[in-house]
N, C-alpha and C positions, 0 to 999 in steps of 0.2 A: 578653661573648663567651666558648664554652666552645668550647676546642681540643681533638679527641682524636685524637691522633697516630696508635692502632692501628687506625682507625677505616679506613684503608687499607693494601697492604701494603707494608711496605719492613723492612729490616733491624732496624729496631724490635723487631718482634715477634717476632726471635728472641731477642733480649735481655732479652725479658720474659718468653718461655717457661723461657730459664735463671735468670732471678730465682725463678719458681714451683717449678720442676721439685725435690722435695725430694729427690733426690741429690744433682742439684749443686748443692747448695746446701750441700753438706758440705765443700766446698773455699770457704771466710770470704773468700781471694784474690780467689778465679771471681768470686763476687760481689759485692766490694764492688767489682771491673773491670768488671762488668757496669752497675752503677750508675751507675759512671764513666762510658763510652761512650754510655748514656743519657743521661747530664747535657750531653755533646759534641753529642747528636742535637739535643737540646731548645734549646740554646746557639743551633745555627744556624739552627734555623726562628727562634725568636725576633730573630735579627737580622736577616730578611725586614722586620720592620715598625719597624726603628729608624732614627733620622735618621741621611741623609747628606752630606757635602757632595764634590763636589771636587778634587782638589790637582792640583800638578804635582808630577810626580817624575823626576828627573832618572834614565835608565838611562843604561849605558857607549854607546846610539848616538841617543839624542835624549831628549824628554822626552814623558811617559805623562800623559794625565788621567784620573784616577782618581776612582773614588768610594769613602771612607773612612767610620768613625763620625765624627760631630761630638762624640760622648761617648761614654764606655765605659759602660756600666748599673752603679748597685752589686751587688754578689753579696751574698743574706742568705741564711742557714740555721738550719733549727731543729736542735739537738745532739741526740742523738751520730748519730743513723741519715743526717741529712742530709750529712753529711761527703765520702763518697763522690761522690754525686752534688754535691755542690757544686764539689767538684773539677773534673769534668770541665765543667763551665761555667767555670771557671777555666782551663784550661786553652786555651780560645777565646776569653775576654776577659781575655789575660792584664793589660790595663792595669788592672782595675776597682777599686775599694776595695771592701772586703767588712765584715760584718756576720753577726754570730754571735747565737742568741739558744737560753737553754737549759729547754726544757717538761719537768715532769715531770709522773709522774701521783701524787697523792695518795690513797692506798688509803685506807676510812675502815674502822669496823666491821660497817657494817650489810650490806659486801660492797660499797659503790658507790666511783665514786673522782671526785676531780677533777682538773683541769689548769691547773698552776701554772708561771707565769714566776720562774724563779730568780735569772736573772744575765743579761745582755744587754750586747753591746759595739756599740755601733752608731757608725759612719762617718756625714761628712755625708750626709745626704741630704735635704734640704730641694730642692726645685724639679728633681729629680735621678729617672731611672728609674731602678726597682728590679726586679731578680728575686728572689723570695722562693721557694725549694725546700726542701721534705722529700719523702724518699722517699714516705711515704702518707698520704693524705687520707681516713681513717675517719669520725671523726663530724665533723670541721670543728673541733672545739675549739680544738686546738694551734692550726691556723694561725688561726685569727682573733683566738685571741692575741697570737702573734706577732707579727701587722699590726700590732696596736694598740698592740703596744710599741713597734713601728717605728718610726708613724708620732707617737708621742709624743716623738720625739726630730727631728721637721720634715715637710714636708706634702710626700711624692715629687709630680713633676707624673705619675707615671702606674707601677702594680705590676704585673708580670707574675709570677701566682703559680704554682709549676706541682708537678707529684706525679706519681710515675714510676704507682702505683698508686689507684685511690680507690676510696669507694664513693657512691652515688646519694645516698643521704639529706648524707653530707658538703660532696657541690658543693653540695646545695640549701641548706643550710646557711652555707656559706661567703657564696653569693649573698642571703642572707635579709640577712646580719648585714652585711657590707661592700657598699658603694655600685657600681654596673653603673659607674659614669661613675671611678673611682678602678682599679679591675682589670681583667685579662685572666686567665684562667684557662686553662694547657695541661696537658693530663694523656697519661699513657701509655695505661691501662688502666681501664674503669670497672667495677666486678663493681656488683650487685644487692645482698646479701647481707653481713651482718653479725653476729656476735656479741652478748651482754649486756655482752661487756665490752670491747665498740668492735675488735674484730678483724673486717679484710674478708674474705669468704668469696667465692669460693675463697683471694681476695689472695696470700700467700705468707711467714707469718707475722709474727714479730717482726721484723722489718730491723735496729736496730739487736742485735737478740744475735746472726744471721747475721753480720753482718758484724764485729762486734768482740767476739763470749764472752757469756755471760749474764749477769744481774747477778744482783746477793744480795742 
């Protein structure tokens, strides 16, 4: 199943016009808060479809039956551009364990490149839901790496992957490579269009050099 959030209107999509809008985007703060509050949007639709059970709770004039998580999901992110947004889903599941995992791209000579898994810190997660977020989902590569280093470290019972931004050929990708019955995929934004060198068009360029300086 593919979620796309903007696909309606709500407060979303002003948060992704200021992710795009190349002014503000000159304030690194604006943005990577703007990421954040996306990653808080995504956070709560996402716990529309997670288990609950339950409780009593005692207030100062009787007691409440409530319904809580029965688990918190793990939080995984791929470095550095997903930080922000993984935050703000952090910030809604403040109990979760989390998971770090770090892609890079490997430029070759002949102008092409590839993507490589460097370093990975991964929590249990065996029989455990996960959310797997990076800010964008261009050609699918990163993140289906990332799964698969995920999930080399135990078999979640169920991933919700999600990207504030992506492009077409990338979810078709993602859904080519990883299993319909294993994910959920929720996205912000879907563009058409893409670069030679996996940038989404219009998208909103680099995220992570927006958000934390370029690299060298």
């Amino acid at each position: 199943m593919v979620n796309v959030l903007s696909s309606g209107n709500s407060i979303l999509n002003q948060y992704i016009s200021e992710l795009r809008d190349a002014e503000i985007q000159k304030d690194s703060l604006r943005f990577r808060y703007n990421l954040e509050r996306l990653g808080g949007i995504f956070a709560y639709e996402i716990s529309r479809v997670l288990a609950y059970e339950t409780r009593e709770v005692v207030t100062p004039l009787g007691i409440a039956n409530v319904p809580v998580l029965i688990e918190y999901p793990v939080l995984a992110t791929i470095l550095r551009a997903g930080l922000p947004f993984h935050q703000g889903f952090l910030n809604f599941y403040d109990k979760s364990e989390n998971a770090f995992i770090s892609a890079f791209r490997r430029h070759h000579k002949d102008g092409t490149f590839s993507i490589n898994i460097e370093y990975a810190s991964v929590t249990e997660i065996e029989n455990k839901v996960v959310i797997l977020c990076d800010t964008m989902l261009a050609s699918g590569s990163s993140m289906v790496l990332a799964y698969k280093e995920l999930v080399s470290h135990g078999k979640p019972k169920h991933t919700h992957i999600v990207a504030a931004v992506a492009n077409v050929e990338g979810v078709e990708y993602v859904k080519k490579h990883i299993s319909k019955n294993d994910i959920t995929i929720w996205l912000g934004a879907v563009d058409d269009e893409m670069t030679a060198q996996s940038y989404i068009v219009p998208g909103l360029g680099d995220a992570g050099d927006l958000a934390y300086g370029k690299k060298h």
